[in-house]
N, C-alpha and C positions, 0 to 999 in steps of 0.2 A: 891168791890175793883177792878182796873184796872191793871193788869200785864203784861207787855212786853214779847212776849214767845221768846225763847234764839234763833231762826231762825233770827231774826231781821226785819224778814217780817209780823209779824202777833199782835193784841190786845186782850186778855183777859179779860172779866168782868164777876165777878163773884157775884152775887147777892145772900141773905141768904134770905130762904123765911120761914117766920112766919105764921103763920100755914105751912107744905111743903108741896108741892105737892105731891098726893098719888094718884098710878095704883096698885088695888088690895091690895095685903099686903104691899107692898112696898112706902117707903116714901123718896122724894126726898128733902132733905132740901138747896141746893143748882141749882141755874141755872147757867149754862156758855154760855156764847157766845163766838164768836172767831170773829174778824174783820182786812181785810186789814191794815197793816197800811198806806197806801198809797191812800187807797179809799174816794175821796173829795165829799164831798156832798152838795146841798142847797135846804134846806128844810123849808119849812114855816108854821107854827104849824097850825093847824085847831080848833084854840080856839076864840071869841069873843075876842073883847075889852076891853070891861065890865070887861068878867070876867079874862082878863089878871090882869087887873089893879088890880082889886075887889080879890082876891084871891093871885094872883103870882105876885105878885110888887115886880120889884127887883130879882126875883127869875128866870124868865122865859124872852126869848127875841122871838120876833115875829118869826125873820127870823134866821137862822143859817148857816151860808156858812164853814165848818171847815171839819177835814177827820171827818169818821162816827164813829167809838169810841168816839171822844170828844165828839159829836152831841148828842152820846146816853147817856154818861157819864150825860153832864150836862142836862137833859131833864129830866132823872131819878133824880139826886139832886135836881132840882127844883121843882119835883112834888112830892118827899117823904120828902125833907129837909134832908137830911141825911148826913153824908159825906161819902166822897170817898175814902180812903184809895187808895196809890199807894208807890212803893216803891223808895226811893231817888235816886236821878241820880248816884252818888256814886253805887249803888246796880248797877243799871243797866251799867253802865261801866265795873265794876266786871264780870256781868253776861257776857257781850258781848267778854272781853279778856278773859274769861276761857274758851268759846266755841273756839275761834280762836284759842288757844293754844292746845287744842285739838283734833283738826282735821288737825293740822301743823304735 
């Protein structure tokens, strides 16, 4: 899932990992990342032709020029097939006026 953090400057994604991640006793069944939301990137995947085509047709695009949340968002959908949950613009309007109303 990708969440907007209430600062207006920053992206969330949050991944569920099947088996979780485990240090000693402890089990992490969640990862978070945190990304600019301003940070533009262009990236060109390091995968063959072949097996773009052969494999990720449709799913994956060579090159990527977008900010890095999107970049990562759809890179990870297109190599798990998953979806991405995010929440409606509605929410995040919401989100964005109760913050301002609270520090007014």
């Amino acid at each position: 899932m990708i969440l907007p953090k209430p600062d207006d400057l920053h992206f969330m994604i949050c991944i569920g990992l099947d088996p979780p991640l485990r240090q000693g006793q402890t089990r992490y069944p969640f990862l978070v990342m945190q990304f600019k939301k301003d940070e533009e990137v262009t990236i060109d995947l390091n995968m063959t032709e072949e097996l773009m085509k052969e494999k990720y047709k449709d799913k994956l695009e060579p090159r990527y020029e977008s900010p890095l949340h999107q970049v990562v968002t759809q890179v990870f959908r297109g190599l798990t097939g998953k979806k991405v949950n995010q929440p409606a613009k509605d929410f995040r309007r919401y989100v964005s006026s109760s913050i301002h109303h609270k520090y007014r």
